[in-house]
Legacy VTK file of the C-alpha trace (Angstrom):
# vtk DataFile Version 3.0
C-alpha trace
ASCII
DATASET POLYDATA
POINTS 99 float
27.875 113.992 17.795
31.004 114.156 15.692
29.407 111.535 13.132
26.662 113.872 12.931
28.525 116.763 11.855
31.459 114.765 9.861
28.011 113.570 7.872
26.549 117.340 7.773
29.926 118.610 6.322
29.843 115.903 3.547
26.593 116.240 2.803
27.487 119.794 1.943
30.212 119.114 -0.099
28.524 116.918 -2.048
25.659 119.192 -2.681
28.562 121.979 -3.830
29.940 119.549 -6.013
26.301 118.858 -7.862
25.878 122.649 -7.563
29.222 123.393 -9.501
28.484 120.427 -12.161
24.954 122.211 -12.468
26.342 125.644 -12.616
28.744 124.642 -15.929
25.235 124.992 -18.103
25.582 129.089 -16.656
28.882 129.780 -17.403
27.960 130.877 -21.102
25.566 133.781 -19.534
26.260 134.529 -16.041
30.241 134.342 -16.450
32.452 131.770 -14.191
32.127 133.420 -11.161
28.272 134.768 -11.549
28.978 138.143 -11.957
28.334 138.921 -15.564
25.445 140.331 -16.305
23.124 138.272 -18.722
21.862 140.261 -21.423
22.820 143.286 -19.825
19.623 142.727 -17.841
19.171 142.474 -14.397
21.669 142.088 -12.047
24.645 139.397 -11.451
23.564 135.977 -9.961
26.470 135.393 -7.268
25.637 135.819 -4.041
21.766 136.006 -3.883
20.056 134.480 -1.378
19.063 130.423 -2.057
15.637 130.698 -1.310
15.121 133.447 -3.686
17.554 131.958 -6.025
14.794 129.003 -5.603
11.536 130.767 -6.160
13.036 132.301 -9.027
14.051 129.246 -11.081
10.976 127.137 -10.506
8.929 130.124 -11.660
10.777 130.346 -14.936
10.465 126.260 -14.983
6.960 126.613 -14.375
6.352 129.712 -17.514
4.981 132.030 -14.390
7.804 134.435 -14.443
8.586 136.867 -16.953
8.476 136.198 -20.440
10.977 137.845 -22.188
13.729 136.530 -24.453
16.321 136.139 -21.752
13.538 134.185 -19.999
13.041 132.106 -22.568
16.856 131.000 -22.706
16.547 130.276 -19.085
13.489 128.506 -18.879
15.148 126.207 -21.344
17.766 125.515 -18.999
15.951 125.023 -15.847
13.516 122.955 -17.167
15.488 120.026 -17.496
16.443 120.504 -13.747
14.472 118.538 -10.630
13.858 119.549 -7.453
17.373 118.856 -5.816
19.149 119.936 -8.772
17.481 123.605 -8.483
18.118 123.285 -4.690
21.949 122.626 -5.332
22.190 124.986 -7.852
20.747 127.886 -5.937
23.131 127.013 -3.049
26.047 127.110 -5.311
25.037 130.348 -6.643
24.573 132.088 -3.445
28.223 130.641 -2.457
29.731 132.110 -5.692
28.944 135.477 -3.422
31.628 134.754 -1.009
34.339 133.835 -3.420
LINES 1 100
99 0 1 2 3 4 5 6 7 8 9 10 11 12 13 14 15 16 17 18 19 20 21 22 23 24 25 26 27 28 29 30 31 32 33 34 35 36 37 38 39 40 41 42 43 44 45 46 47 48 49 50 51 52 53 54 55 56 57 58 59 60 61 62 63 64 65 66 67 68 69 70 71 72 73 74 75 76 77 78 79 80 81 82 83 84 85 86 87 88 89 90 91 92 93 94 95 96 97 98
């Protein structure tokens, strides 16, 4: 049982280390911490839930969400990013809540 949660806790590290190396392409919008707000649209990033977080960025990836300029900045962004990357990403984001 301990393995299993030694490995869990890693795991999770990891992914907030892939998150943070991720999040460095943000910093110029969203601020260091997430709480700028981008354009002075919208609202800050930190803190929002993953799954939304998720939805969110694949949409923009995909050219189904919005298209306005800020979109357009983003979408050029996350459409470099996979799968696990946008999974990562969105879990470091929703951390930068708690910090």
């Amino acid at each position: 049982m301990r393995k299993v949660v030694v490995l869990c806790f890693l795991s999770v590290l990891m992914f907030a280390e892939d998150g943070a190396q991720l999040y460095a392409k943000c910093k110029g919008c969203h601020g260091l911490d997430g709480k700028h707000i981008a354009y002075e649209k919208g609202s800050p990033i930190a803190g929002r839930d993953k799954e939304e977080l998720k939805l969110i960025m694949v949409a923009i990836r995909d050219g189904n969400y919005k298209k306005d300029r800020v979109n357009f900045v983003m979408r050029k962004v996350v459409s470099k990013l996979t799968e696990p990357e946008i999974e990562a990403l969105s879990a470091y984001i929703n951390l930068l809540g708690s910090k």
